[in-house]
C-alpha positions in Angstrom: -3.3 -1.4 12.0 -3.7 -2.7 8.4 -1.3 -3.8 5.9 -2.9 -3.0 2.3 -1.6 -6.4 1.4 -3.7 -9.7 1.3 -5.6 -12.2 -0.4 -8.8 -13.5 0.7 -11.2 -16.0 -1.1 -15.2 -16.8 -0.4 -17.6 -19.5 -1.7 -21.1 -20.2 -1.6 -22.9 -22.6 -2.6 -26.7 -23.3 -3.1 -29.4 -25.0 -6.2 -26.1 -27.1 -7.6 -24.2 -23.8 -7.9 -20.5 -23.2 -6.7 -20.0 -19.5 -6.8 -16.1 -18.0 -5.8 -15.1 -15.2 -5.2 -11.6 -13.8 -4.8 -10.2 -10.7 -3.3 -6.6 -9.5 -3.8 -5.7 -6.0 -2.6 -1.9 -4.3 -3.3 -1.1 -0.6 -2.2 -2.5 2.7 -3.7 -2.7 6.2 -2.0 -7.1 6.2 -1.9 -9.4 2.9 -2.6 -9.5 1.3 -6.0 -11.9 -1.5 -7.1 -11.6 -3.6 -10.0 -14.4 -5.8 -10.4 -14.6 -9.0 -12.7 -18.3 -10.7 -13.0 -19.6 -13.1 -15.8 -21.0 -10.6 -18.2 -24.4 -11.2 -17.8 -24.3 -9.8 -14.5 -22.5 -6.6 -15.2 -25.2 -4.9 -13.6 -24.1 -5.9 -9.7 -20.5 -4.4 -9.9 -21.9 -1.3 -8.1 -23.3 -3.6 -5.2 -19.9 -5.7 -4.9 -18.0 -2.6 -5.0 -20.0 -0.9 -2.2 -18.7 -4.2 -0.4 -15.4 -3.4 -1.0 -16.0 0.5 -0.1 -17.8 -0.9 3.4 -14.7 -2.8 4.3 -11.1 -1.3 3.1 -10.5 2.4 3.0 -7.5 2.3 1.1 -5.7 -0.1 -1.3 -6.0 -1.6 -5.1 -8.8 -4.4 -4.6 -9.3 -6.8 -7.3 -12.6 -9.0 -7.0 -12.9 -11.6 -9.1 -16.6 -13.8 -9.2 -16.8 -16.9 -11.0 -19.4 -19.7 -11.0 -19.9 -23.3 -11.8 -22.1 -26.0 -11.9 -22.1 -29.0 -9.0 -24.6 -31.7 -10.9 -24.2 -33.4 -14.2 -27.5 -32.1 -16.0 -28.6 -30.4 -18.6 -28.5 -26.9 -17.7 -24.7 -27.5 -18.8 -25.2 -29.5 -21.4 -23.5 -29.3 -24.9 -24.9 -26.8 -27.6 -23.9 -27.5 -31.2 -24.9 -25.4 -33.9 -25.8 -27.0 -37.3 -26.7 -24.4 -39.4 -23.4 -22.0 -38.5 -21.0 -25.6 -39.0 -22.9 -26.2 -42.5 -22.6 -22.1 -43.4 -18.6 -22.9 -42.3 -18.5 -26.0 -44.6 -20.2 -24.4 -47.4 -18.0 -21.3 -47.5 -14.8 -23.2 -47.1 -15.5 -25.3 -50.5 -16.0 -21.8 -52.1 -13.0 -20.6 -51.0 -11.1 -23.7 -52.1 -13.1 -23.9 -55.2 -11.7 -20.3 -55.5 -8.5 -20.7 -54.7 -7.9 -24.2 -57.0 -6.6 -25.7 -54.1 -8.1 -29.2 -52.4 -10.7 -28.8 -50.1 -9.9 -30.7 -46.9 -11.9 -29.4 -44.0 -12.7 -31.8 -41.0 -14.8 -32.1 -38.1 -12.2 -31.3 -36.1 -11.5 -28.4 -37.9 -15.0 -27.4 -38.1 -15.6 -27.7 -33.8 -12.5 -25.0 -33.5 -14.4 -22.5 -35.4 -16.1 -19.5 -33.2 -19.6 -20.6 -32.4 -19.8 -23.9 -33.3 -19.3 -26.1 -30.2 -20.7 -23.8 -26.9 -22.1 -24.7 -23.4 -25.5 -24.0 -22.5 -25.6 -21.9 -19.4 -28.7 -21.7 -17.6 -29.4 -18.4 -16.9 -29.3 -16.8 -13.2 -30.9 -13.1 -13.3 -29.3 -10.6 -11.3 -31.7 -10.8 -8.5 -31.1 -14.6 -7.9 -27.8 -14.8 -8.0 -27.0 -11.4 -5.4 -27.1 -13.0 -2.3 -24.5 -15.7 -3.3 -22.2 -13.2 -4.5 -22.9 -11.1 -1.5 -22.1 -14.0 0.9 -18.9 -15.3 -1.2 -17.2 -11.6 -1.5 -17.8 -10.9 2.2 -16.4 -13.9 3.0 -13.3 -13.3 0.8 -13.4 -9.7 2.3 -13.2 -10.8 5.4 -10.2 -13.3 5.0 -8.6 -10.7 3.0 -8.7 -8.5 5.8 -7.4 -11.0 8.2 -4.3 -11.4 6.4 -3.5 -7.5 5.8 -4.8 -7.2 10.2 -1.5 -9.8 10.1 0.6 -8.0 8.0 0.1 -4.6 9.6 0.7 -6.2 13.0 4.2 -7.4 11.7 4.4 -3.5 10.2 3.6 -1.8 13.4 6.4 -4.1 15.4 8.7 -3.2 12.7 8.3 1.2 13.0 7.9 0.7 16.7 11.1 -0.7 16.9 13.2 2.1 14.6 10.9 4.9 16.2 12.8 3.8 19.5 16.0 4.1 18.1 15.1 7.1 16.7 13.9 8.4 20.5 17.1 7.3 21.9 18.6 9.5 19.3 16.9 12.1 19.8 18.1 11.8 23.7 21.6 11.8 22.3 21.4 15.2 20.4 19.6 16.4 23.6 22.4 16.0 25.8 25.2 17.1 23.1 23.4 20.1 21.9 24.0 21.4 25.4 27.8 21.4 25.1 27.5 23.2 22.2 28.1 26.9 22.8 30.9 25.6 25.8 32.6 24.3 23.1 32.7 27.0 20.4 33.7 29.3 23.4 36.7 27.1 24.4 37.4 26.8 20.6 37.0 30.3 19.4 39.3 31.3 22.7 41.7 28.9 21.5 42.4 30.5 18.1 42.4 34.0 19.2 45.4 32.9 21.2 47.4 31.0 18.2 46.7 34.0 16.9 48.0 35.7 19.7 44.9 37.9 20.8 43.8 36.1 23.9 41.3 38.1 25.0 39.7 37.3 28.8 37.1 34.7 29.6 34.6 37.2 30.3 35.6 40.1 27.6 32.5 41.7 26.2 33.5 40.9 22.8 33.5 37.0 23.3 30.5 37.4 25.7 28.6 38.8 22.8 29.8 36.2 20.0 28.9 33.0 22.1 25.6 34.3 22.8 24.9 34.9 18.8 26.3 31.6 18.5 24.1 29.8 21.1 21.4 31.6 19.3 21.9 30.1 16.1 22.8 26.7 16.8 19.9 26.9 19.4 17.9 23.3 18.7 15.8 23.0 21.6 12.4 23.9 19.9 13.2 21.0 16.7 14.0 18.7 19.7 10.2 19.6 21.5 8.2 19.1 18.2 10.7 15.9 17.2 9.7 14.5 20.8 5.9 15.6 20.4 6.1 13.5 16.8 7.4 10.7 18.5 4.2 10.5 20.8 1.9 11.0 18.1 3.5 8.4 16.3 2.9 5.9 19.1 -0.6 7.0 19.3 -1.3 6.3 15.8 0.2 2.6 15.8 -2.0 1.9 18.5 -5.4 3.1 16.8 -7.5 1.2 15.2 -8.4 3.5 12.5 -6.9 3.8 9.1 -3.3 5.8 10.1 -1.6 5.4 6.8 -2.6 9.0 5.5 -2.2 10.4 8.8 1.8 8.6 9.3 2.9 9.7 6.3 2.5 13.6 6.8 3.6 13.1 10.6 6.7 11.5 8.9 7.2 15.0 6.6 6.9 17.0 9.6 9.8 14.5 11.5 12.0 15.3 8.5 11.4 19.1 8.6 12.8 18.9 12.2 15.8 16.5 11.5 16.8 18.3 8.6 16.9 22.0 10.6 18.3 20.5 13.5 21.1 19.8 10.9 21.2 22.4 9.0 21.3 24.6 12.5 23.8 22.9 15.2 27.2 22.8 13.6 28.8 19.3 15.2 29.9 16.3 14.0 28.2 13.9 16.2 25.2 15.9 16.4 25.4 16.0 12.2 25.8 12.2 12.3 23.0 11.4 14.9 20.9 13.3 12.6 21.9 11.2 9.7 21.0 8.3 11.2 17.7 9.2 12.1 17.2 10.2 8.8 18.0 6.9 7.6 15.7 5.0 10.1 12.8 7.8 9.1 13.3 6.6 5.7 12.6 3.2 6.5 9.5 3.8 8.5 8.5 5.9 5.4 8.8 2.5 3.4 6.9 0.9 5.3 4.1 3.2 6.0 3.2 3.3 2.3 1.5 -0.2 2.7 -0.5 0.8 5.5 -4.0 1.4 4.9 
């Protein structure tokens, strides 16, 4: 199991070039990729996505490639232009002439304009710089996916735990939902006598209302499908395969049962076992929406 939390960053390095890459992936109900490459190589976002695709399922994945130069030479080296800092000069003594104000432009004013002061990048075509890229986002990938391997270990110890409570719940309501219809009986019988009708334990009449009652209030099935839910659960923490989908509607059909069950058997403890479970469902519920 996978949390769709993690970070994860790659490097490679070859020719005096450092290239990084960084993965960061939060939760989102299908795969998302946002890809950031120097501009020049817009063109490979497809290929770094399909990366991403070949690796995560599910998730927001942000991938961020940078690169930089390891030697001191001139394929870095510092690009002034003249021509743009004179054009700058020139129309700044216009606009001062203009204006009838003093003209007081500096160089340092001059190096802050857009343009002026640049580095020169040596270029890298696409087809030169792919295989760095490749080998610094699948690294980052695969860190990234150690850490959410981590994080969905610590999720799966965390559901197992409330899905056992819920289990022994579930026991509970078992064993009280059999006393159900013996205590109605006992209770109906009870106020036909303050009322003074007592009628006899085995009087059609009575008969004929418990069993409409046990009928009603009848829970067993909700407590077969709750227990079959509980199995598949288990089954799914213990794939390997993305569950997350697959959890979340097991966890609609868990509140479908809980919520007949009380809706159906009219007792307090029953009612506040139910409750409980609910709340623990709920939990699991947060939890599952990080898994991928």
């Amino acid at each position: 199991m996978k949390s769709m939390t993690g970070f994860g960053r790659g490097e490679a390095r070859r020719d005096g070039v450092a290239w990084t890459a960084e993965c960061a992936s939060v939760n989102r109900k299908q795969l998302e990729a946002a890809v950031s490459l120097p501009r020049e190589l817009s063109e490979l976002e497809g290929q770094v996505r399909n990366l991403v695709a070949a690796g995560v399922s599910r998730g927001r994945v942000n991938v961020t490639v940078r690169s930089e130069s390891l030697t001191e030479s001139s394929a870095n080296a510092v690009n002034v232009d003249h021509v743009l800092a004179k054009q700058y000069y020139q129309a700044l003594h216009g606009l001062a002439l203009k204006l009838e104000i003093p003209a007081e432009v500096s160089l340092h004013d001059l190096m802050r304009l857009p343009g002026v002061v640049g580095l020169q990048q040596a270029e890298t075509s696409a087809e030169q710089a792919w295989p760095l890229i490749e080998e610094a986002v699948s690294a980052a990938l695969k860190q990234m996916n150690a850490m959410r391997e981590t994080e969905g270990e610590h999720l799966r110890e965390e559901m197992e735990s409330r899905l056992s409570r819920i289990e022994g719940l579930l026991a509970s309501v078992r064993e009280k939902a059999a006393t159900v219809p013996e205590t109605q009986r006992k209770l109906l019988r009870q106020r036909l006598e303050d009322a003074g009708l007592p009628l006899p334990l085995d009087d059609e009449r009575l008969v004929k209302e418990i069993a409409l009652f046990a009928d009603r209030t009848d829970i067993s099935e909700e407590l077969s499908r709750a227990a079959s839910h509980v199995k598949q659960f288990r089954t799914y923490l213990a794939s390997s395969e993305p569950v997350g989908r697959s959890l979340d509607f097991l966890l609609q059909e868990f509140f479908r049962e809980f919520n007949t069950m009380g809706s159906k058997c009219n007792q307090a403890e029953i009612a506040h076992h139910v409750v409980t479970a609910k709340t623990e469902l709920e939990k699991i519920r947060e939890q599952v929406q990080n898994v991928e």
